[in-house]
Gaussian input, Z-matrix of N, CA and C with variables (Angstrom, degrees):
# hf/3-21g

backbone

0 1
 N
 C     1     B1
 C     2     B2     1     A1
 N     3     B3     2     A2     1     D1
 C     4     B4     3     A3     2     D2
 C     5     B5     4     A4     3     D3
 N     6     B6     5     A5     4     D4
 C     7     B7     6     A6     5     D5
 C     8     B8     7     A7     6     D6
 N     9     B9     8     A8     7     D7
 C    10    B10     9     A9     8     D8
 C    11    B11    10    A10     9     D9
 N    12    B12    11    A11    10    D10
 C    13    B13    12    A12    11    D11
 C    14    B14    13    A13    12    D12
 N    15    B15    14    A14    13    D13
 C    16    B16    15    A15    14    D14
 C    17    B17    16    A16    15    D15
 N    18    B18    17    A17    16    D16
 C    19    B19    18    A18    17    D17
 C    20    B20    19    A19    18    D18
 N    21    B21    20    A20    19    D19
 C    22    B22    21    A21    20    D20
 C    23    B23    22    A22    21    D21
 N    24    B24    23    A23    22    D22
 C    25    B25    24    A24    23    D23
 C    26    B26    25    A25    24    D24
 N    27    B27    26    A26    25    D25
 C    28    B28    27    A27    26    D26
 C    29    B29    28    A28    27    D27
 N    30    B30    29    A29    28    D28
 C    31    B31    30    A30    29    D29
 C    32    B32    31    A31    30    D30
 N    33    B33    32    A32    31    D31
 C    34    B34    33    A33    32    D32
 C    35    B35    34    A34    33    D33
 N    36    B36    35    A35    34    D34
 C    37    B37    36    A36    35    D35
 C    38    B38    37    A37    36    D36
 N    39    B39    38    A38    37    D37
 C    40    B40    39    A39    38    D38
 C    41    B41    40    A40    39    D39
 N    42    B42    41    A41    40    D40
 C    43    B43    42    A42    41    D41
 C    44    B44    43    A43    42    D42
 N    45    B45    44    A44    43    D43
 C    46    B46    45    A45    44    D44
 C    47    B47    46    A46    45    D45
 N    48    B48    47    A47    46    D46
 C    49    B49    48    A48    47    D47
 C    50    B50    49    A49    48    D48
 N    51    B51    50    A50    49    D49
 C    52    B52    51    A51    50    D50
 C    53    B53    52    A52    51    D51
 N    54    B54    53    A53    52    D52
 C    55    B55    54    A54    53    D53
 C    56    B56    55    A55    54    D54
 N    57    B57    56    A56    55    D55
 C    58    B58    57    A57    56    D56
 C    59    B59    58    A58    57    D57
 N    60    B60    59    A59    58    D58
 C    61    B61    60    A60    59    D59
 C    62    B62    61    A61    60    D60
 N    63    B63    62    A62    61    D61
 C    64    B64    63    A63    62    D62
 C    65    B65    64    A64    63    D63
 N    66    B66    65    A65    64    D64
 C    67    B67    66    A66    65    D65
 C    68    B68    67    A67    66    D66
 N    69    B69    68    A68    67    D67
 C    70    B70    69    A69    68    D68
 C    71    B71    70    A70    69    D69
 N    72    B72    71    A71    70    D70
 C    73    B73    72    A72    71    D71
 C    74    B74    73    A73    72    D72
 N    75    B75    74    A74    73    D73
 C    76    B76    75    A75    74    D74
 C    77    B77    76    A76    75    D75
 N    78    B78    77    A77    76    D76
 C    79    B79    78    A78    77    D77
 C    80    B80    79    A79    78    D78
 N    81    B81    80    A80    79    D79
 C    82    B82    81    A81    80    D80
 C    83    B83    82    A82    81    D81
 N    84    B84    83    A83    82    D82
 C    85    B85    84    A84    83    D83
 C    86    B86    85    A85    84    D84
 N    87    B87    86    A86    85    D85
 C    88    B88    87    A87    86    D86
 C    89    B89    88    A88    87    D87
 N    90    B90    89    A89    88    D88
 C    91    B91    90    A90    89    D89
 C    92    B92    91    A91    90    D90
 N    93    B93    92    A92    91    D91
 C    94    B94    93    A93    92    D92
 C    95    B95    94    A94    93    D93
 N    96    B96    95    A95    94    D94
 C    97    B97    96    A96    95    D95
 C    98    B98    97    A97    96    D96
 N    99    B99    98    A98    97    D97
 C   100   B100    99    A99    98    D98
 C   101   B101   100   A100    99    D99
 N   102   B102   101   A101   100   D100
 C   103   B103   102   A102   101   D101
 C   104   B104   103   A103   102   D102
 N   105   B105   104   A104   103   D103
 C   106   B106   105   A105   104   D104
 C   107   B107   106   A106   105   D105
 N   108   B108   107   A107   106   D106
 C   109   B109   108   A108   107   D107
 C   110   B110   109   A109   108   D108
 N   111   B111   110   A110   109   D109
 C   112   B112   111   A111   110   D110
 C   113   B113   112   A112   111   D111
 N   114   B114   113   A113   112   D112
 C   115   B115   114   A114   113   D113
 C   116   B116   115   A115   114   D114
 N   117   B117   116   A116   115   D115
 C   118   B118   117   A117   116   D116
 C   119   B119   118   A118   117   D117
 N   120   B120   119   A119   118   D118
 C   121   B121   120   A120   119   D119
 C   122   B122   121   A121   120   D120
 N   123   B123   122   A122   121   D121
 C   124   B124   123   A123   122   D122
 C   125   B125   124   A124   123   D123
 N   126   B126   125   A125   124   D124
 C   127   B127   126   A126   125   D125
 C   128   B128   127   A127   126   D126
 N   129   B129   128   A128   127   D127
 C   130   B130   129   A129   128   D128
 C   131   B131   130   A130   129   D129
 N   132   B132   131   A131   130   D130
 C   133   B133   132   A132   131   D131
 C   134   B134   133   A133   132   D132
 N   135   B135   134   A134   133   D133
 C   136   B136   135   A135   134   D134
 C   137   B137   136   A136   135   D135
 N   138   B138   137   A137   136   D136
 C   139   B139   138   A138   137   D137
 C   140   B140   139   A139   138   D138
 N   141   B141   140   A140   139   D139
 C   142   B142   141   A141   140   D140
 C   143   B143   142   A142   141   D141
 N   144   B144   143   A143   142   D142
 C   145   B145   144   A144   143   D143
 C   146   B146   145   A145   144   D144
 N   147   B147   146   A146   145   D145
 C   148   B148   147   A147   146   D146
 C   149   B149   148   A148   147   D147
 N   150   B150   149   A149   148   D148
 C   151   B151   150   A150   149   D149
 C   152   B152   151   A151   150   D150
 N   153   B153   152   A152   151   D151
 C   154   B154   153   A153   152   D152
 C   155   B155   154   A154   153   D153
 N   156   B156   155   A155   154   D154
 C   157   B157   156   A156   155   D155
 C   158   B158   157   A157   156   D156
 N   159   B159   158   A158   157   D157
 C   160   B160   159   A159   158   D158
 C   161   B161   160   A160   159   D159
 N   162   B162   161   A161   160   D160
 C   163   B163   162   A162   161   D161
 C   164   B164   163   A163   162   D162
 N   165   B165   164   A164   163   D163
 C   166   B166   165   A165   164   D164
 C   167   B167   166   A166   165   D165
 N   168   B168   167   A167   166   D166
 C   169   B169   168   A168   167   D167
 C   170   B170   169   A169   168   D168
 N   171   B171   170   A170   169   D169
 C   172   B172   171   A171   170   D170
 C   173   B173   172   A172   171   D171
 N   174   B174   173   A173   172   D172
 C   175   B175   174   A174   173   D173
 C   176   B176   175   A175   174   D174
 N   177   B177   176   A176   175   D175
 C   178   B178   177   A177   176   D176
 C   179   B179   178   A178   177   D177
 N   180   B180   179   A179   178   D178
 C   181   B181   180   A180   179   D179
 C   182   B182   181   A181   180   D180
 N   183   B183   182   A182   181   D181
 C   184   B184   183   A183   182   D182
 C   185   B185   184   A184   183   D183
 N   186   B186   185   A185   184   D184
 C   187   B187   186   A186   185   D185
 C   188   B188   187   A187   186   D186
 N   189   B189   188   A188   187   D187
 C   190   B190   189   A189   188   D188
 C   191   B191   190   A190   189   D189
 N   192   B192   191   A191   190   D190
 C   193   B193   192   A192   191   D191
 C   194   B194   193   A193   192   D192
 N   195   B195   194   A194   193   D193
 C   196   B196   195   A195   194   D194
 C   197   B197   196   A196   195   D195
 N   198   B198   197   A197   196   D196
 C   199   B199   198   A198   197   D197
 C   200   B200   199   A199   198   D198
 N   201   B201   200   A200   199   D199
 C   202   B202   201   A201   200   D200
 C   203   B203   202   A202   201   D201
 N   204   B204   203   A203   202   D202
 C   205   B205   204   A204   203   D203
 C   206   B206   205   A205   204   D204
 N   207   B207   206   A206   205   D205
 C   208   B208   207   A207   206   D206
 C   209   B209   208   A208   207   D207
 N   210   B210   209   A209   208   D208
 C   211   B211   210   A210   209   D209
 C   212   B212   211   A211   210   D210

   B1=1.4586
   B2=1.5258
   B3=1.3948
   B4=1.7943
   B5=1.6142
   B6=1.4564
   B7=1.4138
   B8=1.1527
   B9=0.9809
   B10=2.5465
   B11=1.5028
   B12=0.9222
   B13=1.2801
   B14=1.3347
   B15=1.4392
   B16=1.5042
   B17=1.5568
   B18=1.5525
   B19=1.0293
   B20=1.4716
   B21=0.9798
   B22=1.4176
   B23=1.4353
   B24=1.3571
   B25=1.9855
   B26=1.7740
   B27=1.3104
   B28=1.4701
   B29=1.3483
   B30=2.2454
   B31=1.3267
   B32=1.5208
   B33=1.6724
   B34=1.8734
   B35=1.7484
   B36=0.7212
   B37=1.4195
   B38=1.9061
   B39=1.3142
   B40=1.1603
   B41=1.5374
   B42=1.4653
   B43=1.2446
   B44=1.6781
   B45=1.5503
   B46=1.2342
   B47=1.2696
   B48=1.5021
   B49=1.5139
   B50=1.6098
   B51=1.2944
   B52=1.6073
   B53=1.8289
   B54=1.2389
   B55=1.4685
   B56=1.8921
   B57=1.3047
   B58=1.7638
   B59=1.2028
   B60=1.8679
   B61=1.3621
   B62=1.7368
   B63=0.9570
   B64=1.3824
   B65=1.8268
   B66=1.8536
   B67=1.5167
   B68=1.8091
   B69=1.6042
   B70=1.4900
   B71=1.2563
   B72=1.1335
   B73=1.9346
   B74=1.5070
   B75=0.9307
   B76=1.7938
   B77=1.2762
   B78=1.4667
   B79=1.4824
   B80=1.7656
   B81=0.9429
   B82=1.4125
   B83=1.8251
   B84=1.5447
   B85=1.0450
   B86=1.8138
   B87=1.0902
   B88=1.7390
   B89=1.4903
   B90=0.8200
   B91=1.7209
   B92=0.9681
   B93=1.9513
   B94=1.3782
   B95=1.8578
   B96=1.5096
   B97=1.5950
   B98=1.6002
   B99=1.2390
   B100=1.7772
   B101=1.2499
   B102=1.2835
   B103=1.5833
   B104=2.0000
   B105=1.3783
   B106=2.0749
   B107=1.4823
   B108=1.6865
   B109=1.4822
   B110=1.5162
   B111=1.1344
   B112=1.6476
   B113=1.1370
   B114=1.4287
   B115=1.6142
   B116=1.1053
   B117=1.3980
   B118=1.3586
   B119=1.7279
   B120=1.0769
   B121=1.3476
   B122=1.5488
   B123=1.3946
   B124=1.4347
   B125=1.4109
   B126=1.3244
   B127=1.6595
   B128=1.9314
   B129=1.1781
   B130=1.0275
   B131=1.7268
   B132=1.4725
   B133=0.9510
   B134=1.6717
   B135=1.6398
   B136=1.5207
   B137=1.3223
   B138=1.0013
   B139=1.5253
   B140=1.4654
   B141=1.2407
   B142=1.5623
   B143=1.6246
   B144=1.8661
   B145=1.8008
   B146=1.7887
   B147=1.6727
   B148=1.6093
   B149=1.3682
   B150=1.0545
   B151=1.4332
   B152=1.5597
   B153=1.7190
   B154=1.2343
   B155=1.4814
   B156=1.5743
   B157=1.8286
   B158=1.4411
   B159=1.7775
   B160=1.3672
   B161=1.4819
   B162=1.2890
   B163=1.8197
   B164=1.7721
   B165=1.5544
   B166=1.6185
   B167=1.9600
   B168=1.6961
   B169=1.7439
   B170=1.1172
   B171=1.4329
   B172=1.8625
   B173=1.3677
   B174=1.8244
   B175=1.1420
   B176=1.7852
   B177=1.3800
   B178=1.0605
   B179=1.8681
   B180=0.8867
   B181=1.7668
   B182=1.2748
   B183=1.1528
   B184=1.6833
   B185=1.9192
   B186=1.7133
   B187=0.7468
   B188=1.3389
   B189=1.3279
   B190=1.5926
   B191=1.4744
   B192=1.7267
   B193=1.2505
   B194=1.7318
   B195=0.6260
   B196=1.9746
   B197=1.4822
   B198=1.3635
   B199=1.1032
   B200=1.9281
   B201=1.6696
   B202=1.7574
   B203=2.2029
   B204=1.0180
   B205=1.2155
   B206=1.8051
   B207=1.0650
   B208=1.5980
   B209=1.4209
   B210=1.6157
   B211=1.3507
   B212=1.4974
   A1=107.35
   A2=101.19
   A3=105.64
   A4=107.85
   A5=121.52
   A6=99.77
   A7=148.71
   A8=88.33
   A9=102.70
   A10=78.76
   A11=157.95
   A12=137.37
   A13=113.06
   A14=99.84
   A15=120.68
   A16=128.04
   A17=107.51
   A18=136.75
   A19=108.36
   A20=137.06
   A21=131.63
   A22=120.64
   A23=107.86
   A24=104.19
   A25=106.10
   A26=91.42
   A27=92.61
   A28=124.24
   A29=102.90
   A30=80.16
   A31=155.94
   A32=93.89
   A33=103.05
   A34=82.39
   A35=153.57
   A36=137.27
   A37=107.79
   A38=98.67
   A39=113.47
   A40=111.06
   A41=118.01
   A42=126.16
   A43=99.54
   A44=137.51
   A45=123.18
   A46=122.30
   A47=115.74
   A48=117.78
   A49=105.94
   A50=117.95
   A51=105.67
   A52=109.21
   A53=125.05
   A54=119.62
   A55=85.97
   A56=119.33
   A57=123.31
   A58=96.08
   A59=122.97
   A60=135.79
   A61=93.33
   A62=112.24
   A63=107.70
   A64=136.54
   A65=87.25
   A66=99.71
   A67=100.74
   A68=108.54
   A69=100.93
   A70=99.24
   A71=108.83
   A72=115.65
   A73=108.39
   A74=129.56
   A75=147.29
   A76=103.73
   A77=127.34
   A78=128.35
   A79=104.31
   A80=100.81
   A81=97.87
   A82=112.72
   A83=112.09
   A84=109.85
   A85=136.50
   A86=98.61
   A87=107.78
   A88=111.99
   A89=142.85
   A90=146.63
   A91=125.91
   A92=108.49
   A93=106.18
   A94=117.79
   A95=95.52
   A96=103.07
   A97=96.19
   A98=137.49
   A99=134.89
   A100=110.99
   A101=123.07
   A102=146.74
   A103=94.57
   A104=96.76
   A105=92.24
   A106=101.66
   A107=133.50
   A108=125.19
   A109=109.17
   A110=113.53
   A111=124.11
   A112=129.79
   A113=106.48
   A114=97.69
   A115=120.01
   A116=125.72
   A117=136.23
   A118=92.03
   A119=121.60
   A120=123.78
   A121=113.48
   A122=105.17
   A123=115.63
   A124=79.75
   A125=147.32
   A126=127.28
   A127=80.83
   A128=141.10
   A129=122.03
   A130=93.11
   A131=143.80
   A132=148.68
   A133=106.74
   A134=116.29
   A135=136.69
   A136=115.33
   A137=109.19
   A138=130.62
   A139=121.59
   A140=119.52
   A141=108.14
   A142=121.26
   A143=81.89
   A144=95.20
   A145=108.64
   A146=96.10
   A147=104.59
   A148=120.10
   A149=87.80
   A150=104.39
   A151=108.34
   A152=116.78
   A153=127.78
   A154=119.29
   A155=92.45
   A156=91.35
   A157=94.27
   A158=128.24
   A159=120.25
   A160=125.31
   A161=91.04
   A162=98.20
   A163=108.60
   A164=91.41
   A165=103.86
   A166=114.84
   A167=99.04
   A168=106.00
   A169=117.95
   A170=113.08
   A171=122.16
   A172=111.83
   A173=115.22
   A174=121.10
   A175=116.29
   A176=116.10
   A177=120.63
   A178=131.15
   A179=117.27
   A180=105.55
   A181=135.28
   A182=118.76
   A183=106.69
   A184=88.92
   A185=106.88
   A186=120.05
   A187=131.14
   A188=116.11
   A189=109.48
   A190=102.48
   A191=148.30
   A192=98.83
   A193=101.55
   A194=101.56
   A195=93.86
   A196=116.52
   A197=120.33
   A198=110.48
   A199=131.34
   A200=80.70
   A201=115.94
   A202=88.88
   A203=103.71
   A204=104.58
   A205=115.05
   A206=98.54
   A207=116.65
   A208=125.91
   A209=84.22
   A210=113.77
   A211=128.22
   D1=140.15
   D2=-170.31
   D3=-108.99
   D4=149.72
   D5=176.77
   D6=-73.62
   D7=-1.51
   D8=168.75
   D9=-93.31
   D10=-93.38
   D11=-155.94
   D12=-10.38
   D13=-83.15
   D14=-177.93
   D15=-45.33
   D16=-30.51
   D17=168.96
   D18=-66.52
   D19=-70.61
   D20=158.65
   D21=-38.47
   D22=-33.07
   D23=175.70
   D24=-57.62
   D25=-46.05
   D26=-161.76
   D27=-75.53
   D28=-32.94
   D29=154.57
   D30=-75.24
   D31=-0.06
   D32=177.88
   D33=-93.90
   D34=31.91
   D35=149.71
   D36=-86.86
   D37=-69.36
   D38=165.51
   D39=-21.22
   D40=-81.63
   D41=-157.01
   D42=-77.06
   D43=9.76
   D44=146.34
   D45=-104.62
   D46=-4.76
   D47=151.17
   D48=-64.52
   D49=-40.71
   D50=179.44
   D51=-64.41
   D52=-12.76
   D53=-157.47
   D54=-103.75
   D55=-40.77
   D56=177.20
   D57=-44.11
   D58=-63.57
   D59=-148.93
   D60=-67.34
   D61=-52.10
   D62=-173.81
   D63=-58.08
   D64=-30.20
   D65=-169.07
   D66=-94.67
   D67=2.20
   D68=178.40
   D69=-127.69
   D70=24.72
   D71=146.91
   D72=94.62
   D73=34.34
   D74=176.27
   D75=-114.64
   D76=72.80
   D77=-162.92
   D78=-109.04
   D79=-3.25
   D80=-178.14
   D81=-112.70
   D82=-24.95
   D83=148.07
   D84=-81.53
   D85=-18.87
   D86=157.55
   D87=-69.59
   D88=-62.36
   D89=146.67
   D90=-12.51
   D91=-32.01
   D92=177.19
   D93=-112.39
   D94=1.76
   D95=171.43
   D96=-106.29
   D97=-12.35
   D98=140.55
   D99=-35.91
   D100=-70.43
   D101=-161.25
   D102=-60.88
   D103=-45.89
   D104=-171.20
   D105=-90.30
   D106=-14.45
   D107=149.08
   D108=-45.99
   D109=-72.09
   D110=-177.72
   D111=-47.41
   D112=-34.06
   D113=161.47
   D114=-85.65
   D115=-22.22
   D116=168.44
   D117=-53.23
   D118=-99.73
   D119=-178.01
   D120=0.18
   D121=-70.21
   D122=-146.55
   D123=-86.52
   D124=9.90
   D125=-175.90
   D126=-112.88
   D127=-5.50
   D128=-169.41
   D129=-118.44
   D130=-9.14
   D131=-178.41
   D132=-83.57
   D133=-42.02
   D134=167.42
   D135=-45.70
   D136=-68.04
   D137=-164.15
   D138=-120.81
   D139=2.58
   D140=158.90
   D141=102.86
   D142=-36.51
   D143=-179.64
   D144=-98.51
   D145=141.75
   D146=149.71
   D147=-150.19
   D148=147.73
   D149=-149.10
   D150=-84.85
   D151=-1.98
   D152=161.02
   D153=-64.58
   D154=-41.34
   D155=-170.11
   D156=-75.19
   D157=-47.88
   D158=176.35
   D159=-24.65
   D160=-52.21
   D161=-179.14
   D162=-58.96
   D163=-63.45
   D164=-165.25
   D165=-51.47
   D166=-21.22
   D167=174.13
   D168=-62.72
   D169=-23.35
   D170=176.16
   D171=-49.01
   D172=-46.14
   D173=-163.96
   D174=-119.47
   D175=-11.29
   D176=170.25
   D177=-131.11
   D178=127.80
   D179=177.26
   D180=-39.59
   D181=157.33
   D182=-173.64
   D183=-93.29
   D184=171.35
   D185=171.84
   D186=-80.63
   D187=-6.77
   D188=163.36
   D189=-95.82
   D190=-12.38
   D191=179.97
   D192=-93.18
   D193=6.01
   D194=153.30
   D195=-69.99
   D196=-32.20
   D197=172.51
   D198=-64.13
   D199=-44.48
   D200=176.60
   D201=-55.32
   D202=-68.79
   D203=-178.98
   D204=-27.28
   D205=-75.50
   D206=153.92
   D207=22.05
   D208=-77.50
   D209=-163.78
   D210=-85.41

């Protein structure tokens, strides 16, 4: 498993823990793990960096040198 992979798992994990939290009546804490997706997002859409994949590179490969590998 590569970390944009993984990175993508977690954020649709995330954002259906926000849709659970919401539909069993925790609307103000779903709103507020919405609000820290989004800035997450939009701080990694700005500027290039996130600080998810930073972390997650400690322990897993990125997805192109699997590719490099590959080849």
């Amino acid at each position: 498993m590569c970390v944009e992979k993984l990175q993508k798992i977690l954020l649709a994990s995330a954002l259906g823990i926000v849709l659970m939290l919401a539909a069993v009546g925790s609307v103000k804490l779903a709103f507020l793990l919405q609000v820290i997706i989004m800035v997450i997002l939009l701080m990694s859409g700005l500027t290039g960096f996130c600080y998810i994949t930073t972390v997650l590179k400690s322990a897993f490969p990125l997805c192109n040198e699997n590719n490099k590998d590959k080849k």
